[in-house]
Jmol script that loads the backbone (N, CA, C; Angstrom):
load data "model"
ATOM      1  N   UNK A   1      48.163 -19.504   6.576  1.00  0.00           N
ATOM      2  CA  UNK A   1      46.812 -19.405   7.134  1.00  0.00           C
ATOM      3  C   UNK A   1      46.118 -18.164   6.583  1.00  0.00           C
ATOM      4  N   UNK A   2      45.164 -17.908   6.964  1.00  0.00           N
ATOM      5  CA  UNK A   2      44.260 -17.342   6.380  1.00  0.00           C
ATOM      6  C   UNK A   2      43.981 -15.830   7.303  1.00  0.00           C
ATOM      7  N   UNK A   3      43.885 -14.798   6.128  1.00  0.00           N
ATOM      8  CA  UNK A   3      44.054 -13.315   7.123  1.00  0.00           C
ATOM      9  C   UNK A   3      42.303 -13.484   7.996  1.00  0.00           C
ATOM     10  N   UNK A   4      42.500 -12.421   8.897  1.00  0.00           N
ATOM     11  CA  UNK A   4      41.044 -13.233   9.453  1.00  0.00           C
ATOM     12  C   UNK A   4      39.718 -11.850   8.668  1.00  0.00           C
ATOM     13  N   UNK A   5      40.324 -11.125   7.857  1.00  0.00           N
ATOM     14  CA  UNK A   5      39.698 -10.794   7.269  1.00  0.00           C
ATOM     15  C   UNK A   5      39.377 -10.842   5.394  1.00  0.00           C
ATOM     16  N   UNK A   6      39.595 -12.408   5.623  1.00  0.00           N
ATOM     17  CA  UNK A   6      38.961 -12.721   4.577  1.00  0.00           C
ATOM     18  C   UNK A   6      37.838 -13.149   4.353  1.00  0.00           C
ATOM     19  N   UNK A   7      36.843 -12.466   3.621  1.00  0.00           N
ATOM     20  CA  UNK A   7      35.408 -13.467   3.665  1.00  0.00           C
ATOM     21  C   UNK A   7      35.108 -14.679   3.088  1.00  0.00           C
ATOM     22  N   UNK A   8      34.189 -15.741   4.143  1.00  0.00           N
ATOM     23  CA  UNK A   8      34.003 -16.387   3.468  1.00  0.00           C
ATOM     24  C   UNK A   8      32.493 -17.080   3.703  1.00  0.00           C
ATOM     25  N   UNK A   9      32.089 -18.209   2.496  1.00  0.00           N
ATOM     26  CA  UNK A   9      30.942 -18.500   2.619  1.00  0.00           C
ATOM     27  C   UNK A   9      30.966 -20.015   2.213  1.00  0.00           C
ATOM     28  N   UNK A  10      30.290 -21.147   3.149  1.00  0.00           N
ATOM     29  CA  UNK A  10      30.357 -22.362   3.163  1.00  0.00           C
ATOM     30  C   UNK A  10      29.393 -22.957   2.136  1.00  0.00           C
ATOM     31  N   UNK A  11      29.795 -24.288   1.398  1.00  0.00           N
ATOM     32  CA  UNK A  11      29.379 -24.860   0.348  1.00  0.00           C
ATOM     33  C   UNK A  11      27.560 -24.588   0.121  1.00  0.00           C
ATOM     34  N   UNK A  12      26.722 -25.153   1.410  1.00  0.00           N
ATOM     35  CA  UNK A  12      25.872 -24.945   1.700  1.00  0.00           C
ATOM     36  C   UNK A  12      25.050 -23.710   1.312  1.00  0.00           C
ATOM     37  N   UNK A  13      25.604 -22.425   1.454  1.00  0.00           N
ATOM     38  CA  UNK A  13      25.518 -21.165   1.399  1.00  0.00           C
ATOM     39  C   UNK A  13      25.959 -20.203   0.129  1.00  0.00           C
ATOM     40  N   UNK A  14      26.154 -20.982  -0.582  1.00  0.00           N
ATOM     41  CA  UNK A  14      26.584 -20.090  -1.919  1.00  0.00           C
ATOM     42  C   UNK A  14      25.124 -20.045  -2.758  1.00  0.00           C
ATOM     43  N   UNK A  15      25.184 -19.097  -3.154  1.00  0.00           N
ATOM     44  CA  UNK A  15      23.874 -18.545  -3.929  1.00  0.00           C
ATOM     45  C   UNK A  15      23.813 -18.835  -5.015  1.00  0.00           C
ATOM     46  N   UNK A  16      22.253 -19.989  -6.099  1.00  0.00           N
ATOM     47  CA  UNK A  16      22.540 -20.285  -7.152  1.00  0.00           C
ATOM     48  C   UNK A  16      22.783 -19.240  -7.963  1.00  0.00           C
ATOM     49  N   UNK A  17      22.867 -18.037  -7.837  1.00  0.00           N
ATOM     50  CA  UNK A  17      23.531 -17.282  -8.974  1.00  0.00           C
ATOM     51  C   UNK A  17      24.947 -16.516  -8.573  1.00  0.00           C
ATOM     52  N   UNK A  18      25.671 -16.721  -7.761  1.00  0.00           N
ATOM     53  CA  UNK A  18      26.628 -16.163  -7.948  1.00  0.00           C
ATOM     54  C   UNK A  18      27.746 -17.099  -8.825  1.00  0.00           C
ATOM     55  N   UNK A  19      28.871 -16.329  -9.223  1.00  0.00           N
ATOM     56  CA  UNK A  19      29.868 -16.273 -10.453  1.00  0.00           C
ATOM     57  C   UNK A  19      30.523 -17.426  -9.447  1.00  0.00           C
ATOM     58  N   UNK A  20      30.743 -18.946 -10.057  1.00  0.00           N
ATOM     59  CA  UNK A  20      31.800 -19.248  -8.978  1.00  0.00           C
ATOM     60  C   UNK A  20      33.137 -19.431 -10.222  1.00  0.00           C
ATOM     61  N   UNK A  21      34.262 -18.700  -9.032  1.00  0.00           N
ATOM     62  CA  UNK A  21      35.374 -18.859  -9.837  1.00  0.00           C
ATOM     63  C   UNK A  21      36.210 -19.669  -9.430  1.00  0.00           C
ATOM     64  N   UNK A  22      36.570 -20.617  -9.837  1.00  0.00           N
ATOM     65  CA  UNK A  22      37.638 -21.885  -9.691  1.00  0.00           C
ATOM     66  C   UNK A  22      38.989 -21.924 -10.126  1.00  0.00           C
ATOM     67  N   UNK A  23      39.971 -21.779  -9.023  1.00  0.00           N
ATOM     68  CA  UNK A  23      41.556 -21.631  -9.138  1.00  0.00           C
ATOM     69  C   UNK A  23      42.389 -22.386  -9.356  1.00  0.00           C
ATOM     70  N   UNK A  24      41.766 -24.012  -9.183  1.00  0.00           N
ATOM     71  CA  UNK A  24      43.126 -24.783  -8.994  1.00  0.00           C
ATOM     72  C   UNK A  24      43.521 -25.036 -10.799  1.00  0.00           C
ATOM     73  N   UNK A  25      43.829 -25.866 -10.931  1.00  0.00           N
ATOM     74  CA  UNK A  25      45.203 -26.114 -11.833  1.00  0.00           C
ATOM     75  C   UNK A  25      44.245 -26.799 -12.953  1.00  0.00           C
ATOM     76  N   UNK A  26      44.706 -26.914 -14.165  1.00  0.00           N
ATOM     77  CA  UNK A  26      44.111 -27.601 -15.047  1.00  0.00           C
ATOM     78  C   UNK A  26      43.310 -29.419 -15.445  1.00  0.00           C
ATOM     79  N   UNK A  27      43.946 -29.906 -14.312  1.00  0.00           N
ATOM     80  CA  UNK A  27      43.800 -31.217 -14.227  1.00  0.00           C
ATOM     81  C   UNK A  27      43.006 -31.609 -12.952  1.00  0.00           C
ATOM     82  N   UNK A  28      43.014 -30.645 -11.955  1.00  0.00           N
ATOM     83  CA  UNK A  28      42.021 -30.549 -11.110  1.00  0.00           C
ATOM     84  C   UNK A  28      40.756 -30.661 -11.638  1.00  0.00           C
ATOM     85  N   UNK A  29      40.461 -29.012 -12.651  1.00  0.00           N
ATOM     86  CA  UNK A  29      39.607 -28.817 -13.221  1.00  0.00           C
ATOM     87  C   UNK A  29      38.839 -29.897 -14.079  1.00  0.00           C
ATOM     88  N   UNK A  30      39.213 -30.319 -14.682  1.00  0.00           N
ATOM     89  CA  UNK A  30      39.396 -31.859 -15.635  1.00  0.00           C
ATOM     90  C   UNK A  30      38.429 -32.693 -14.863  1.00  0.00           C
ATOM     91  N   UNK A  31      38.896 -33.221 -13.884  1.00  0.00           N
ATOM     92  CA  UNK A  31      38.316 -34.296 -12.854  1.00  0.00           C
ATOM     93  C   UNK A  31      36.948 -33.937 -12.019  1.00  0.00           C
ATOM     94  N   UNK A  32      36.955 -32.774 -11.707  1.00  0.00           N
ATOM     95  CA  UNK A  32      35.658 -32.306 -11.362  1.00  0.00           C
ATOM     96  C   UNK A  32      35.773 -31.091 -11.153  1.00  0.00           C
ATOM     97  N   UNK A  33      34.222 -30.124 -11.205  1.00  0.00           N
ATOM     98  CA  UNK A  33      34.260 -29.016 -10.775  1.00  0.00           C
ATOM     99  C   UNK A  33      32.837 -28.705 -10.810  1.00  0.00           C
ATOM    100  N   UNK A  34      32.209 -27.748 -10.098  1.00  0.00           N
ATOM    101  CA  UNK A  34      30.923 -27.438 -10.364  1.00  0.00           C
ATOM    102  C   UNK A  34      30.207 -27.004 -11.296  1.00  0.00           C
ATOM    103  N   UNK A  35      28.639 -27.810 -11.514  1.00  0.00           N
ATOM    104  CA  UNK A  35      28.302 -26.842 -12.908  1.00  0.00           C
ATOM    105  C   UNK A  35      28.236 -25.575 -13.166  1.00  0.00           C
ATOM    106  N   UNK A  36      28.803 -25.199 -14.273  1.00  0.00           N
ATOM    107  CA  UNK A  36      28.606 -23.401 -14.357  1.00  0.00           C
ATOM    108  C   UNK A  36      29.607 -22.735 -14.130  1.00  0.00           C
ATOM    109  N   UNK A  37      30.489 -23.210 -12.964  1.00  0.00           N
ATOM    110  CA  UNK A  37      31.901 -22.683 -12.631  1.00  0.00           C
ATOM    111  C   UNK A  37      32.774 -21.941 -13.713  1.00  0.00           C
ATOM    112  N   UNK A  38      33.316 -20.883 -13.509  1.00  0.00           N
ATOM    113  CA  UNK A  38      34.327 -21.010 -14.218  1.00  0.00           C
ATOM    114  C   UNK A  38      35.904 -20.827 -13.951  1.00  0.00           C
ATOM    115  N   UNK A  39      36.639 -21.668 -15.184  1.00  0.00           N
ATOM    116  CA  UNK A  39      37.830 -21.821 -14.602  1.00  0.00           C
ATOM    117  C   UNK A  39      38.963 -20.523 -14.618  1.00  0.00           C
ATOM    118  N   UNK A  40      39.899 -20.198 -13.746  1.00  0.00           N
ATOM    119  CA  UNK A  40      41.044 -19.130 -14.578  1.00  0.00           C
ATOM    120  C   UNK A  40      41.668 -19.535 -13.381  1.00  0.00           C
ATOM    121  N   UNK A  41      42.517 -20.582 -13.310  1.00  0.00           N
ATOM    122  CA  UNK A  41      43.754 -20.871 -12.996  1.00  0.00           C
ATOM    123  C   UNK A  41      44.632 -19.795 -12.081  1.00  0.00           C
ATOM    124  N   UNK A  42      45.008 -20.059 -10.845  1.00  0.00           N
ATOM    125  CA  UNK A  42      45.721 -18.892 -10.049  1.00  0.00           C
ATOM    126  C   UNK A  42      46.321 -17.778 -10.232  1.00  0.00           C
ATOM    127  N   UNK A  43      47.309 -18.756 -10.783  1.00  0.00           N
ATOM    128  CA  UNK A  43      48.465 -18.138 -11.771  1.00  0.00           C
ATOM    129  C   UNK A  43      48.413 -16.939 -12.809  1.00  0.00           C
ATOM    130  N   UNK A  44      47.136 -17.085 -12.940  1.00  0.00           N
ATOM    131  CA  UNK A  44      46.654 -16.307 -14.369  1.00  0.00           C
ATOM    132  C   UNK A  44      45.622 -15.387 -14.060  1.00  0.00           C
ATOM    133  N   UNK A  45      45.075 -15.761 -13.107  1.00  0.00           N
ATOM    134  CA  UNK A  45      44.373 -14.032 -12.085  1.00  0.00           C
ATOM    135  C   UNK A  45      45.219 -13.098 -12.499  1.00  0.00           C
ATOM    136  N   UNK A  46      46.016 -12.652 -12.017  1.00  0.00           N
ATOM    137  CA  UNK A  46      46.740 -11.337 -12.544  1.00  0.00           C
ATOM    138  C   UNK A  46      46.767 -10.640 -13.802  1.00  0.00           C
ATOM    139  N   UNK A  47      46.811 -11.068 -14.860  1.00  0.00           N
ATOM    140  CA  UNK A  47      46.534 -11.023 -15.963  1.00  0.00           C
ATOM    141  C   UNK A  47      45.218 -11.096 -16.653  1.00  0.00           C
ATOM    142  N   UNK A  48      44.588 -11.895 -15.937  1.00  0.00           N
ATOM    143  CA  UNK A  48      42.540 -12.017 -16.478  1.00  0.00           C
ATOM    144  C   UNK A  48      41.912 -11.253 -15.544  1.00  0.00           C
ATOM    145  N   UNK A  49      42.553 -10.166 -14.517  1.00  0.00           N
ATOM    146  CA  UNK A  49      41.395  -9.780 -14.075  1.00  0.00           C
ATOM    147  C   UNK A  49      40.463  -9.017 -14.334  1.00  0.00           C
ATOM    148  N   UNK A  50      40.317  -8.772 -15.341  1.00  0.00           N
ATOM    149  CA  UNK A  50      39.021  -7.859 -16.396  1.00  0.00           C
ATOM    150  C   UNK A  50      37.765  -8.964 -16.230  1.00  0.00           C
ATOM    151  N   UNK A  51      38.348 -10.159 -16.503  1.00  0.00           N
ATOM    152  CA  UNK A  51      37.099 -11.395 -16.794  1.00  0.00           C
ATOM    153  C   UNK A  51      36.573 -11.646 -15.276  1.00  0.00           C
ATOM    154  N   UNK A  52      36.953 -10.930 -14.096  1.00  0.00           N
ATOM    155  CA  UNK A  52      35.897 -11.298 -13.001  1.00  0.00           C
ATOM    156  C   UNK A  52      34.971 -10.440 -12.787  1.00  0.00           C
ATOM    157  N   UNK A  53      33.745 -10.427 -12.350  1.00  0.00           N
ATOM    158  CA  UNK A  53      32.764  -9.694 -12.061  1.00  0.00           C
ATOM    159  C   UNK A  53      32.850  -8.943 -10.977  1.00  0.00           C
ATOM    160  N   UNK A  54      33.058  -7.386 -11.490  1.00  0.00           N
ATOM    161  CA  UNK A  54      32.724  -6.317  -9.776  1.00  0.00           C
ATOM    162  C   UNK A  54      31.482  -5.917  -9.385  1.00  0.00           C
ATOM    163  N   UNK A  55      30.603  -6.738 -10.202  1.00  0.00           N
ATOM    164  CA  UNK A  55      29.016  -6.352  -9.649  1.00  0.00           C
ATOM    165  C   UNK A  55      28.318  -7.370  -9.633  1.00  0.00           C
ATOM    166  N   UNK A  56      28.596  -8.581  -9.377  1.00  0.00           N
ATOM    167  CA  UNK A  56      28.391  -9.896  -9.092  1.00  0.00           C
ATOM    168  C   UNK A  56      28.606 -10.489  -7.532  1.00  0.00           C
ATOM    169  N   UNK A  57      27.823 -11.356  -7.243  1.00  0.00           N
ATOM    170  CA  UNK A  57      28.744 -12.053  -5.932  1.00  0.00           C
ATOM    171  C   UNK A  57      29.513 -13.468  -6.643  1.00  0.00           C
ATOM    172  N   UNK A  58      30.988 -13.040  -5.919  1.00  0.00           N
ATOM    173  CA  UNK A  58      31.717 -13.866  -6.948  1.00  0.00           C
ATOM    174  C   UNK A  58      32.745 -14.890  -5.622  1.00  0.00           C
ATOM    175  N   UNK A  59      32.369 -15.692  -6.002  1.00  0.00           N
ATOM    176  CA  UNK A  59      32.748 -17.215  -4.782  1.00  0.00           C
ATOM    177  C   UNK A  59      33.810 -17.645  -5.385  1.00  0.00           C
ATOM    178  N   UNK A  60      35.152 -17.783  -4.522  1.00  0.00           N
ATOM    179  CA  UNK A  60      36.278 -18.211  -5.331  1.00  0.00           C
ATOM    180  C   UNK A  60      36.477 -19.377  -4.529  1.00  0.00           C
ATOM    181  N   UNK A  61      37.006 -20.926  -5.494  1.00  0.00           N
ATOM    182  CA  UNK A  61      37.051 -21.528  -4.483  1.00  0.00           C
ATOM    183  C   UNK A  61      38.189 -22.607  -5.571  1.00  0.00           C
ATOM    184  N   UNK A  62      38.992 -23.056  -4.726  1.00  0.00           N
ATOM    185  CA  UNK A  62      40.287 -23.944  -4.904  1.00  0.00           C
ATOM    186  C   UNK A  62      39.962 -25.551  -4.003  1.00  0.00           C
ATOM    187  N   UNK A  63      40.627 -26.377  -4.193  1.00  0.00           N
ATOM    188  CA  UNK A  63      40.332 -27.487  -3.678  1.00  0.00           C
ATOM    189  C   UNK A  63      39.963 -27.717  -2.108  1.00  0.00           C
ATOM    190  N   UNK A  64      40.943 -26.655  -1.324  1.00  0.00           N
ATOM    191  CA  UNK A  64      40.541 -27.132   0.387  1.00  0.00           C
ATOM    192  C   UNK A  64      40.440 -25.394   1.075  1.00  0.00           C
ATOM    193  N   UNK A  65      40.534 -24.330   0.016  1.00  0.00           N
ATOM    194  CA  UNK A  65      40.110 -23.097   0.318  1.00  0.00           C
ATOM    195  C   UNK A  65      41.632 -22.375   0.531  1.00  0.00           C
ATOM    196  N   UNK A  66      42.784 -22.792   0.393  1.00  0.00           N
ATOM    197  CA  UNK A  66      44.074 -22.100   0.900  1.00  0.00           C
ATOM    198  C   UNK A  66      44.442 -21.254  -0.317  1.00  0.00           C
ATOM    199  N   UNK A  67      44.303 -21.549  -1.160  1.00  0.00           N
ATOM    200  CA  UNK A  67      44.708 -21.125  -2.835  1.00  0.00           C
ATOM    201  C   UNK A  67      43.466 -19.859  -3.236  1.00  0.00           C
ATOM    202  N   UNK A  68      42.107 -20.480  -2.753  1.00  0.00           N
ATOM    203  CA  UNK A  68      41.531 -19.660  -2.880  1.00  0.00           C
ATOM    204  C   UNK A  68      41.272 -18.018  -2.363  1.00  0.00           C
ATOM    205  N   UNK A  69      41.665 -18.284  -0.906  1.00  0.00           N
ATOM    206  CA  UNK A  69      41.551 -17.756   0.255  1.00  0.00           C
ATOM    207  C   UNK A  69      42.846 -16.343  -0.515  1.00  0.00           C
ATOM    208  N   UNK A  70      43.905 -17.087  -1.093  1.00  0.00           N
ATOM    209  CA  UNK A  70      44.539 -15.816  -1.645  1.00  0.00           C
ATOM    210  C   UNK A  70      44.245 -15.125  -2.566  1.00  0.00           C
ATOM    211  N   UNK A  71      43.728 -15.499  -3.054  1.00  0.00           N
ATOM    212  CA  UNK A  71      43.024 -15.323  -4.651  1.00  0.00           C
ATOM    213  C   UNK A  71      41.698 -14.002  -4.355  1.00  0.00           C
ATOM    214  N   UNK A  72      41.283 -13.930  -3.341  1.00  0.00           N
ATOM    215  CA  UNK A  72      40.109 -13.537  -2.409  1.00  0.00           C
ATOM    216  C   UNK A  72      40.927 -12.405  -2.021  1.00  0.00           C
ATOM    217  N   UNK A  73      41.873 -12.314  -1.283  1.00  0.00           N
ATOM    218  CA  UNK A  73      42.751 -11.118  -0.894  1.00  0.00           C
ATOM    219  C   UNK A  73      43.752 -10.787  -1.595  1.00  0.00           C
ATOM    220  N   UNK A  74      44.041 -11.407  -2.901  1.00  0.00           N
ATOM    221  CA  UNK A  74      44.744 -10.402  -3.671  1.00  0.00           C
ATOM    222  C   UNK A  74      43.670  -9.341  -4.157  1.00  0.00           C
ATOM    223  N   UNK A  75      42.153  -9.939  -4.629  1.00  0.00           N
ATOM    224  CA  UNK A  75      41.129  -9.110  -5.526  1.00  0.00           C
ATOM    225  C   UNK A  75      40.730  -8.404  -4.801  1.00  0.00           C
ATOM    226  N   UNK A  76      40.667  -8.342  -3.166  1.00  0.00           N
ATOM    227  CA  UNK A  76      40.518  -7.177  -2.414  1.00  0.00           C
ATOM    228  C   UNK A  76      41.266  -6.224  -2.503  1.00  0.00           C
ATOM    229  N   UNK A  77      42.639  -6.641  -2.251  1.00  0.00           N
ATOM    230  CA  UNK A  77      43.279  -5.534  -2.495  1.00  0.00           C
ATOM    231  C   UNK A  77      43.433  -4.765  -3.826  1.00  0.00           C
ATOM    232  N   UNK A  78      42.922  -5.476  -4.552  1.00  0.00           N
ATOM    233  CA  UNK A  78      42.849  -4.320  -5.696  1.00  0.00           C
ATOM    234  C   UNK A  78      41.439  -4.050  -6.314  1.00  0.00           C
ATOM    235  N   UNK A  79      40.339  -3.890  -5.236  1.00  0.00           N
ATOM    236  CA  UNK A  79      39.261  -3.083  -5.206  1.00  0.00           C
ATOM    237  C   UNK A  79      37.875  -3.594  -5.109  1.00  0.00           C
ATOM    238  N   UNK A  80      38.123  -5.202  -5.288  1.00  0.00           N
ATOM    239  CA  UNK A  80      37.014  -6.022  -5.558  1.00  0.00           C
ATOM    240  C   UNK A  80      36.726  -6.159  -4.243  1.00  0.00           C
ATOM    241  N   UNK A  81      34.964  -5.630  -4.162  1.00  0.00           N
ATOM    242  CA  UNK A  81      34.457  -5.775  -2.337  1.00  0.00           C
ATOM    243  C   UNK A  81      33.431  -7.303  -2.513  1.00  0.00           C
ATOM    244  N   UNK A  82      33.037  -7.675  -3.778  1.00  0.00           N
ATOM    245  CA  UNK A  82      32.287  -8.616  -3.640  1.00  0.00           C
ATOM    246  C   UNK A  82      32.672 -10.290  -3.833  1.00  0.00           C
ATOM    247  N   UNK A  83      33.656 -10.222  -3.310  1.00  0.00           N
ATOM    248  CA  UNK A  83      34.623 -11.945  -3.477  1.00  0.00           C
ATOM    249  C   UNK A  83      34.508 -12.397  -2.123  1.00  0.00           C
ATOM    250  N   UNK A  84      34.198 -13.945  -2.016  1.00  0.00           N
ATOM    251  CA  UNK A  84      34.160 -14.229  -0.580  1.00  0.00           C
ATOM    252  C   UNK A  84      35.020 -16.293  -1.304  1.00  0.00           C
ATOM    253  N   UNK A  85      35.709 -16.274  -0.266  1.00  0.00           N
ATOM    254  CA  UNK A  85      36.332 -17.470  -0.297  1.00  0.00           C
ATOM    255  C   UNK A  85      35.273 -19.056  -0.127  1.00  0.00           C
ATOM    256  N   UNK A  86      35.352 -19.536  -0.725  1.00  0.00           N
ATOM    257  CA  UNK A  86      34.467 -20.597  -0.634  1.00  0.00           C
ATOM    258  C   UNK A  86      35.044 -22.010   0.804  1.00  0.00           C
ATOM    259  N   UNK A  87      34.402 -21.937   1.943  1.00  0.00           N
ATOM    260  CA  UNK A  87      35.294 -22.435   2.676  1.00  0.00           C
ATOM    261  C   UNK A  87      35.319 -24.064   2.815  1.00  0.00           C
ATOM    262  N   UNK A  88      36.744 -24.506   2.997  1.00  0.00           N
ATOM    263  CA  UNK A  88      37.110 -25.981   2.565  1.00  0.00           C
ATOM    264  C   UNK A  88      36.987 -25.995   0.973  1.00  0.00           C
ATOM    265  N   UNK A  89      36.538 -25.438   0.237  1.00  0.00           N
ATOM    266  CA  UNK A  89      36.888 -25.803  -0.903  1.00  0.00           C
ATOM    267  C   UNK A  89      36.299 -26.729  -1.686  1.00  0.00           C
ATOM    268  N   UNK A  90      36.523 -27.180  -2.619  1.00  0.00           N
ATOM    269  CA  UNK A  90      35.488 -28.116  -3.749  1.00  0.00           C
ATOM    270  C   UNK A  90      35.621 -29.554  -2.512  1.00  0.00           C
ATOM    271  N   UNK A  91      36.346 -30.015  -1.593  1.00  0.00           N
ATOM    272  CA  UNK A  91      36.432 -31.009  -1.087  1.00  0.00           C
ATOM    273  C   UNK A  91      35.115 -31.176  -0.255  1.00  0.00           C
ATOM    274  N   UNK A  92      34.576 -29.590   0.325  1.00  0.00           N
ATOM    275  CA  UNK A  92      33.951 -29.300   1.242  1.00  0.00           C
ATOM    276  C   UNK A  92      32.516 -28.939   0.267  1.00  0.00           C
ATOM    277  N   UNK A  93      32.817 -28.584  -0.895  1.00  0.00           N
ATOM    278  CA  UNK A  93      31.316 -28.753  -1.886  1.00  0.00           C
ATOM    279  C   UNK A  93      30.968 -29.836  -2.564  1.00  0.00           C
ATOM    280  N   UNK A  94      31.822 -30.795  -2.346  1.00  0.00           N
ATOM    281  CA  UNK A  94      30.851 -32.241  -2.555  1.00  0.00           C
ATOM    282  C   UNK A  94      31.118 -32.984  -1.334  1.00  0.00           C
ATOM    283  N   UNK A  95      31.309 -32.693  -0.449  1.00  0.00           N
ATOM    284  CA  UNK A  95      30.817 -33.084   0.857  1.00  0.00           C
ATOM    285  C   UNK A  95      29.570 -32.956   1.162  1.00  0.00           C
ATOM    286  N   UNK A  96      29.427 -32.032   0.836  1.00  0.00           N
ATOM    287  CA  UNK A  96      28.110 -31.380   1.352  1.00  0.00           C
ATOM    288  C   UNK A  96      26.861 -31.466   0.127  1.00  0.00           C
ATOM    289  N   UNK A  97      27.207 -32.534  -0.691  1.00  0.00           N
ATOM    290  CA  UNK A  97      26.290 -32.993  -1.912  1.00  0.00           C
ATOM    291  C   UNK A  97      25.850 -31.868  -3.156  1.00  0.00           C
ATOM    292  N   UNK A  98      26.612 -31.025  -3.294  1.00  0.00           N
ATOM    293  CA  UNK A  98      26.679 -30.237  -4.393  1.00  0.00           C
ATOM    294  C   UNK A  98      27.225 -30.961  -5.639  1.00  0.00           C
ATOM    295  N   UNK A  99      26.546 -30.604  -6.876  1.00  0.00           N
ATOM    296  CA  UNK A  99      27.050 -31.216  -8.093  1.00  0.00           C
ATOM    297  C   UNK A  99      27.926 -31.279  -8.726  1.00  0.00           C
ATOM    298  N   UNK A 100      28.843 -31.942  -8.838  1.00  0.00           N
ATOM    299  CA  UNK A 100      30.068 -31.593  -9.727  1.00  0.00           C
ATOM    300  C   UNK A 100      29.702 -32.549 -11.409  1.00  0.00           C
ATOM    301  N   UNK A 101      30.901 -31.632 -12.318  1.00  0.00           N
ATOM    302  CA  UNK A 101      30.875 -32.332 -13.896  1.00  0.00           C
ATOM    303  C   UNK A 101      32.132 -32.251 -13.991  1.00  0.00           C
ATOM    304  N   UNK A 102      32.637 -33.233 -14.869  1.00  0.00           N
ATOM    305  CA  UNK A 102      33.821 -33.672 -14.757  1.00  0.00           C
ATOM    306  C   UNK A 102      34.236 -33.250 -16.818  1.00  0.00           C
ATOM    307  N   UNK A 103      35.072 -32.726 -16.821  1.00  0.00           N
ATOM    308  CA  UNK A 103      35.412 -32.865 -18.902  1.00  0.00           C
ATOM    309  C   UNK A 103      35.865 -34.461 -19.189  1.00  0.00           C
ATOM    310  N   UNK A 104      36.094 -35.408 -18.603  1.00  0.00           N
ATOM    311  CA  UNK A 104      37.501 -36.240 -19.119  1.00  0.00           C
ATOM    312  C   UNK A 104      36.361 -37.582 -19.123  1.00  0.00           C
ATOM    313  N   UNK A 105      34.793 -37.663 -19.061  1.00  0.00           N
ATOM    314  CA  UNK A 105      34.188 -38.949 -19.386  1.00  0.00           C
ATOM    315  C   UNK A 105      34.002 -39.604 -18.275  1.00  0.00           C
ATOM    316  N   UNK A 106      35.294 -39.321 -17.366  1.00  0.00           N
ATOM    317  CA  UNK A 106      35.147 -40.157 -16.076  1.00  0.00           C
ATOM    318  C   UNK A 106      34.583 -39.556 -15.048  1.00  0.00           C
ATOM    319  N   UNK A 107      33.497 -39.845 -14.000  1.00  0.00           N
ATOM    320  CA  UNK A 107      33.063 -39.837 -12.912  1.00  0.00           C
ATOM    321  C   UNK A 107      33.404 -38.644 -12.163  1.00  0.00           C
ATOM    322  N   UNK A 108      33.052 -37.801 -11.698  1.00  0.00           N
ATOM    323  CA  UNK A 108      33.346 -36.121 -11.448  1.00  0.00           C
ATOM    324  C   UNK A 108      33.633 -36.590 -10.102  1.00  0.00           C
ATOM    325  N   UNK A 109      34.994 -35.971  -9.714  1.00  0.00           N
ATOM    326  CA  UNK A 109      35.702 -36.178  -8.554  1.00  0.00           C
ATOM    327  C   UNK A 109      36.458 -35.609  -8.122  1.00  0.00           C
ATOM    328  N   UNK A 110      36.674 -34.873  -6.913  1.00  0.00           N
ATOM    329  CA  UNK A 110      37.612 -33.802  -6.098  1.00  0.00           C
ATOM    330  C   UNK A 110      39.133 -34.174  -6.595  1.00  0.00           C
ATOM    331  N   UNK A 111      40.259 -34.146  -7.044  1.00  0.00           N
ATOM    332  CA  UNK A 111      41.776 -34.496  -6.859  1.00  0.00           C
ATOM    333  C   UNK A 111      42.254 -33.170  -6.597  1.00  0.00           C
TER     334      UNK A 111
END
end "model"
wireframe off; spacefill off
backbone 0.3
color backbone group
């Protein structure tokens, strides 16, 4: 579960210019994701974190927000104040009729 001081901000509520950064896995990504998004894989935060923005508002968001939600409090703890968890997750941003693009030809869709 989720520390209760993690921030977060619902599909609805994300600002067209903030950085959104997208965690899940490569084949997730594939199938859908939002326009503009960009991808860097969980796993690989640790190693890319030069490529996130500390003077940006930067929305991290994973498929149902659990993946993300860590991703959000690891970058706190190492200094980043402007990350807020995207809540529910890409399931919960095309719920809520936000755009997704898909790479693979086929029909842009949450998996």
């Amino acid at each position: 579960m989720f520390a209760a001081n993690i921030p977060s901000v619902t599909a609805t509520e994300v600002p067209a210019d903030a950085y959104l950064l997208d965690v899940r896995e490569p084949d997730e990504w594939t199938a859908g994701h939002a326009p503009g998004a960009h991808h860097l894989p969980m796993m690989e935060v640790p190693a890319r974190m030069s490529e996130i923005p500390t003077d940006a508002d930067v929305v991290v968001v994973c498929r149902s927000g659990g993946r993300s939600g860590q991703v959000v409090g690891y970058l706190m703890n190492n200094g980043w104040d402007n990350v807020r968890n995207l809540d529910g997750g890409m399931r919960q941003w095309a719920a809520a009729g936000r755009p997704l693009a898909s790479e693979d030809g086929q029909p842009a869709r949450v998996v």
